[in-house]
N, C-alpha and C positions, 0 to 999 in steps of 0.2 A: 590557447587553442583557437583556431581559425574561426572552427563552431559557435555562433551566438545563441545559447541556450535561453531565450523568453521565457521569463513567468507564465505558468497557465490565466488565462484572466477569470476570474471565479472556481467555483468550485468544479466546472465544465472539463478543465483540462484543454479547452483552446490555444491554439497560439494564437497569440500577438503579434504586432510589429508589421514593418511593409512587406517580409515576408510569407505571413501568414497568408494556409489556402482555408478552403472549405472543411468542416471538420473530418469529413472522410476518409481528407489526404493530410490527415496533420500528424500523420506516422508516414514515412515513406516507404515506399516499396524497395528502393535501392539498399537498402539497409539490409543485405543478409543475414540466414541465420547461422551459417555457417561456422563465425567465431564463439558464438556461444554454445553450440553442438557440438565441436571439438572441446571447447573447456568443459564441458560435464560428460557426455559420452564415450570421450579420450582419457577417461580418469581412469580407466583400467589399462591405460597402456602408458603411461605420464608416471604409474608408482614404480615399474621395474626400470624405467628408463633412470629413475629421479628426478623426476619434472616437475612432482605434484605442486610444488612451491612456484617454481619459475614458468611454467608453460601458462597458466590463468593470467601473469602479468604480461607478457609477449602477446596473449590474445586479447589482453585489454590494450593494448597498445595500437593492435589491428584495429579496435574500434575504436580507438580516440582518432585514429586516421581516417575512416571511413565517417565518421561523425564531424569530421573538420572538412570533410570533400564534399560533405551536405551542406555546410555553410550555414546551417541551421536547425534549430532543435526546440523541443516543448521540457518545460521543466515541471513538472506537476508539483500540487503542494502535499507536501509531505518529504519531499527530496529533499530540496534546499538545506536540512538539520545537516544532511550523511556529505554533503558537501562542503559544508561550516566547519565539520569536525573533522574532516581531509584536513582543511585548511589550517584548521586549531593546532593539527598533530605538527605541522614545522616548526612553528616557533618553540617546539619545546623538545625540539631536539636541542637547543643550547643549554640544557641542563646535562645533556652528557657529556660524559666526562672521562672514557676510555674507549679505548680503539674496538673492543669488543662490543660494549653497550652503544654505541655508533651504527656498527652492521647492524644487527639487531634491531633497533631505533630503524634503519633503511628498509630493512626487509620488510618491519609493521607498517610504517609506511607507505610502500609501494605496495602490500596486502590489502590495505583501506583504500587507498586509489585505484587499486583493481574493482574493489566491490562499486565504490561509485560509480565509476563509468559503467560498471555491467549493469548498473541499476536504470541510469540515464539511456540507455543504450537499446532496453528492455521497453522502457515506457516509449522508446520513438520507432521502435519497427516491429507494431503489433503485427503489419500484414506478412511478415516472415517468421518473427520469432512469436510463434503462435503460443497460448496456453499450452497446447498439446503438445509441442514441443520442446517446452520448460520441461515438463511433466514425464516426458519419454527421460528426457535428459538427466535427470536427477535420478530419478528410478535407476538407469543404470550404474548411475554412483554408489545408490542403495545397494544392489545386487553386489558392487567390490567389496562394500561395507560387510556385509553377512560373508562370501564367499570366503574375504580375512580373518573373520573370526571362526570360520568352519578350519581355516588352516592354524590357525593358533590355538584350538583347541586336537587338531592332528599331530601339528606339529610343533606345539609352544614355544620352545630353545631356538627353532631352526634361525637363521640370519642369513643375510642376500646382501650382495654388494652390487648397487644397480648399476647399469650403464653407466651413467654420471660419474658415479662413486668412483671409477677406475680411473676418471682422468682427473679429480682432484688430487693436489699432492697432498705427501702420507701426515707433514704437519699439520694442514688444517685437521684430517681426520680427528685427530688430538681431542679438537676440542667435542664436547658433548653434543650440543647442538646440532654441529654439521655431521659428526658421526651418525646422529638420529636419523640426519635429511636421507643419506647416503647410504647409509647401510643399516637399510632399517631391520628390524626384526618384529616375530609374529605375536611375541606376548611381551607386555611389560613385566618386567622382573623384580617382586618387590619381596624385601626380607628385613619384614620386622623386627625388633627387639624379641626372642625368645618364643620365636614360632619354629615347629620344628623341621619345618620345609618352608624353602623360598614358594611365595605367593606368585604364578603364574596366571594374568590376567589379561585376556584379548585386548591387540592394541590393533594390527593391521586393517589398513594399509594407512594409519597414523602413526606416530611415533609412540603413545599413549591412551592408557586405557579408558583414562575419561575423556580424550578425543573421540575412541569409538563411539562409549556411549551417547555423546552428543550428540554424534552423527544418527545413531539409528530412531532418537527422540524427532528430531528435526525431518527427517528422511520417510520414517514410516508411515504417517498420514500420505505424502505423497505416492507411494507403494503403494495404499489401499486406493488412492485415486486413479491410479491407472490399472489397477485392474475393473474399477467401475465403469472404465473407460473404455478400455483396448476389445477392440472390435474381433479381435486374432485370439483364437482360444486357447493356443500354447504360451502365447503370453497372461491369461490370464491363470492357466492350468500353474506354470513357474512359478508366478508372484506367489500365487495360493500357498506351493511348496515352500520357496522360500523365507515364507511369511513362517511357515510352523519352525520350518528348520532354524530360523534366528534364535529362536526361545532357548537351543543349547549352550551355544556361543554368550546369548545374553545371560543365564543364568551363570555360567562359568564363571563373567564378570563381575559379579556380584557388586556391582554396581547401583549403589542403592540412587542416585543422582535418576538415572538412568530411566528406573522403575518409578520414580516420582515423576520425572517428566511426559513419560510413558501413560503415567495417569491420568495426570492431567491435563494432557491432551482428549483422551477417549472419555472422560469426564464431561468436557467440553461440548464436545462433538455431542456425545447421548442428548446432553442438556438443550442443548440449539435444535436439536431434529424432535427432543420432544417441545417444546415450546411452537417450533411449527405444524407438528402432528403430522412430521412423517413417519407413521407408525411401523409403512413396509422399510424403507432406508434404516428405519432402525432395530429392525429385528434383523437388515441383511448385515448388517455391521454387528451385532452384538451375537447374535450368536458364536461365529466365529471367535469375536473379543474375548469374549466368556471360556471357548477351548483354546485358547492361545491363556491366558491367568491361569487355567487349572493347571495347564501343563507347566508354566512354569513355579507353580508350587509344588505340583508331583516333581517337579526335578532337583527340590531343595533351594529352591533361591533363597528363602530366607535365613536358611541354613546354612550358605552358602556363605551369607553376608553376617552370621551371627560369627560364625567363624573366624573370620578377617576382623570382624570388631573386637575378637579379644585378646589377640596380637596388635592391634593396631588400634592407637587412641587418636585419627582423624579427626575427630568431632572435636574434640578438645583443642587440639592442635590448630589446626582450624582454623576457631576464635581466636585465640591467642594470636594466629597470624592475622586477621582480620584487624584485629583489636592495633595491634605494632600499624598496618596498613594505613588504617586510618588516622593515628597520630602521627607519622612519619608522612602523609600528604598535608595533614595541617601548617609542616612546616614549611612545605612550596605550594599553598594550594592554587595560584593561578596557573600557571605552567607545569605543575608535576616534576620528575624526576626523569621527563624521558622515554624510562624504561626499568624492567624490574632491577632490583638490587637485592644484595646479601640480604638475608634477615639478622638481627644483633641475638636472636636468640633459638633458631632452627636452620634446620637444613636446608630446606625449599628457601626461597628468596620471596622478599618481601613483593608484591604485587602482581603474585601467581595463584592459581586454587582460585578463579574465577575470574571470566571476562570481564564481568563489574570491578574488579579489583583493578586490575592489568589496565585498563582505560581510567580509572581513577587514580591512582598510583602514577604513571608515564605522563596523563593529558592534563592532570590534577582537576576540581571542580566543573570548570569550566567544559572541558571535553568529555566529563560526565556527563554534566544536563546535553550538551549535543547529541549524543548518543544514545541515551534515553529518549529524549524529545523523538528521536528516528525511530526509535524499534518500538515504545510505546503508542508513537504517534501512528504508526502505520499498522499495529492492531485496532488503534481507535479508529481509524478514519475511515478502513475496508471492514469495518463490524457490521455492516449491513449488507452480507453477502446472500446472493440470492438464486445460490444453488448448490447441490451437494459435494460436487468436487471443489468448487470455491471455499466453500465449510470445511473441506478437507486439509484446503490449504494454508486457511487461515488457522485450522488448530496444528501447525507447525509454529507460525508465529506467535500462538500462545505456548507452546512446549517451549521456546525460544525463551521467553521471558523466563518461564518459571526455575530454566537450568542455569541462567548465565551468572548468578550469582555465586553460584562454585564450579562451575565447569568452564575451563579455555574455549575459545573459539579459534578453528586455525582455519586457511586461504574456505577447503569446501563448505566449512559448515558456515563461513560469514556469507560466502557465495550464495548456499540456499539461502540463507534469509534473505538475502539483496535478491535472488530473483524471483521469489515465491513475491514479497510485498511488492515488487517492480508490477508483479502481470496483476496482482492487485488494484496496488493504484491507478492501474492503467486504467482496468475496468470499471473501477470506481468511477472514474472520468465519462467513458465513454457511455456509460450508463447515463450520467449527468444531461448529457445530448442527446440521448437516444432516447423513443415512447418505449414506455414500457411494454411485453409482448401480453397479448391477451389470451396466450392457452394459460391456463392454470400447472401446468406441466413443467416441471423444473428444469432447464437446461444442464449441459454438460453432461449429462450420465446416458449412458449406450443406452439401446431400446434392446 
């Protein structure tokens, strides 16, 4: 890359080097925000096309161009890990070992390379790609998120063959995976051992159901941030709705992942706004919280999810695949395996049923602690947020942690994380440099 990306020098976030300017301009303006408002704003028009995979790396590519035309870049600390562990992920493709687990291997790949650079990219043109404009951005991802699951609760069976899907030919269909990309459908279809109806569970505009719920864990603090935000009362009137109307689609999925993460984000949240003694932010948040949990107990969630657990021994299973997981990376644990592989004793394949796994399994040890080091490190580092939509954003990056242990992450949901902790770290930074403001009045939240 053209781009000389400088270490920040302290914890300031400055650049470095002969061409460092004043901190004012140490994001440039030339830096639009254009490719990252298409990759999040265009995700409602990227599923029917079939893009959702390909179009994020096309528009990461725009910014590695745009970022190599600057000549130069700040690299904040906390980056540097999600960089490392790009890095980590090549050499261990030479564990692969078939033409299938190859693609595969390229696709994750080129996945984690999209998120770095949007991360890098995020921290160098705060004066275009604003907070508010993450925050627009992702909200409308949200609003696909819910919309999907309102149709796969209309129309659970239906299937779509997207744009795309009509000009691959009929052999790749074949395989599972790109069938998923291409001709996705609106509910995962699952049939247990001796249930006596196949389990129809909201997947769209994902391939699967515990993609959704990842999505809506990661995505709804952001939701409730822009409506604290958005100046436009039909935007905030929507969000409101489709804040309640999620509760149908998410209980359907009886997704119990989902409900944990879900918690332990508004957990979170409660606990930070009482320790500052925002007592009004927390009574505008919790009341709502409180009828959004009633209803989705009046609508059976746990009833929903007791149901699924006695056709289905996941819990068990599980471990058992966790357990294989973990002894099956002991046997490569510098390099990993790649990429998932069969399991010796289930169906699912050995390094799936969580991001933790799938990066430990593929990157083996080593691309674990990089990965960690990133997504822990950039909860630790932005923990001293210092206003309510920040607090907002930072309990996604807490929901992040508490789900990635058994739930996948695919291209949007690693994208949120990468741009929620990007405008983070940013701020962190720029705070560094900046006096502190002397109203008492907490930024970012409408008047």
């Amino acid at each position: 890359m053209a781009a000389v990306c400088e270490p920040a020098s302290g914890s300031g976030g400055v650049m470095t080097g002969p061409t460092a300017a004043p901190h004012h301009r140490a994001t440039d303006p030339s830096l639009p925000a254009w490719p990252l408002t298409a990759m999040l704003a265009g995700f409602p028009l990227a599923w029917p096309l079939g893009l959702t995979t390909f179009a994020p790396i096309a528009l990461a590519a725009v910014m590695l161009g745009l970022l190599a035309r600057l000549g130069r870049c700040r690299l904040l600390p906390g980056v540097a890990p999600l960089l490392l562990f790009v890095a980590w992920a090549v050499p261990c493709g030479l564990m692969i070992d078939t033409g299938g687990r190859l693609a595969g291997w390229l696709l994750r790949l080129m996945t984690l390379a999209t998120v770095a650079i949007v991360v890098v990219y995020v921290t160098n043109a705060s004066e275009q790609v604003t907070r508010a404009r993450v925050i627009t951005g992702l909200t409308v991802v949200w609003v696909t998120v819910v919309v999907g699951g309102w149709l796969a609760v209309l129309a659970p069976e239906l299937t779509f063959t997207t744009l795309l899907g009509y000009l691959v030919p009929h052999g790749l269909l074949g395989n599972q995976l790109v069938h998923d990309m291409f001709v996705p459908r609106m509910s995962e279809i699952q049939t247990p051992w001796g249930a006596p109806t196949p389990i129809l569970r909201p997947a769209a505009p994902f391939p699967y159901a515990n993609s959704w719920g990842a999505a809506i864990v990661l995505l709804t603090p952001v939701a409730v941030a822009a409506l604290l935000t958005s100046r436009h009362r039909w935007v905030r009137w929507a969000v409101s709705g489709l804040l309640l109307a999620s509760i149908v689609p998410a209980v359907d999925s009886s997704n119990r992942g989902m409900f944990l993460g879900l918690g332990v984000s508004a957990a979170y949240v409660v606990l930070r706004l009482a320790i500052r003694g925002r007592v009004r932010m927390l009574g505008v948040l919790a009341v709502p919280g409180a009828v959004l949990a009633v209803l989705a107990v009046r609508l059976g969630a746990a009833a929903r999810i007791t149901d699924r657990l006695q056709y289905s021994n996941s819990t068990e299973g599980r471990a058992s695949l966790y357990a294989e997981t973990w002894r099956r990376t002991l046997q490569s644990p510098f390099f990993g395996w790649g990429a998932p592989r069969p399991s010796l004793y289930h169906e699912v394949s050995v390094g799936t049923q969580g991001y933790v796994w799938t990066v430990m399994f593929s990157y083996g040890l080593v691309g674990l602690l990089l990965f960690a080091v990133f997504l822990a490190g950039s909860v630790l580092r932005t923990w001293r947020v210092v206003d309510d939509v920040a607090l907002l954003m930072h309990a996604s990056l807490v929901g992040a942690v508490a789900i990635v242990g058994f739930y996948g992450l695919d291209v949007m949901q690693l994208l949120t994380i990468g741009a929620l902790a990007a405008v983070l770290l940013r701020e962190r930074a720029d705070r560094a440099m900046t006096p502190a403001p002397s109203s008492d009045r907490p930024a970012g939240v409408a008047a």
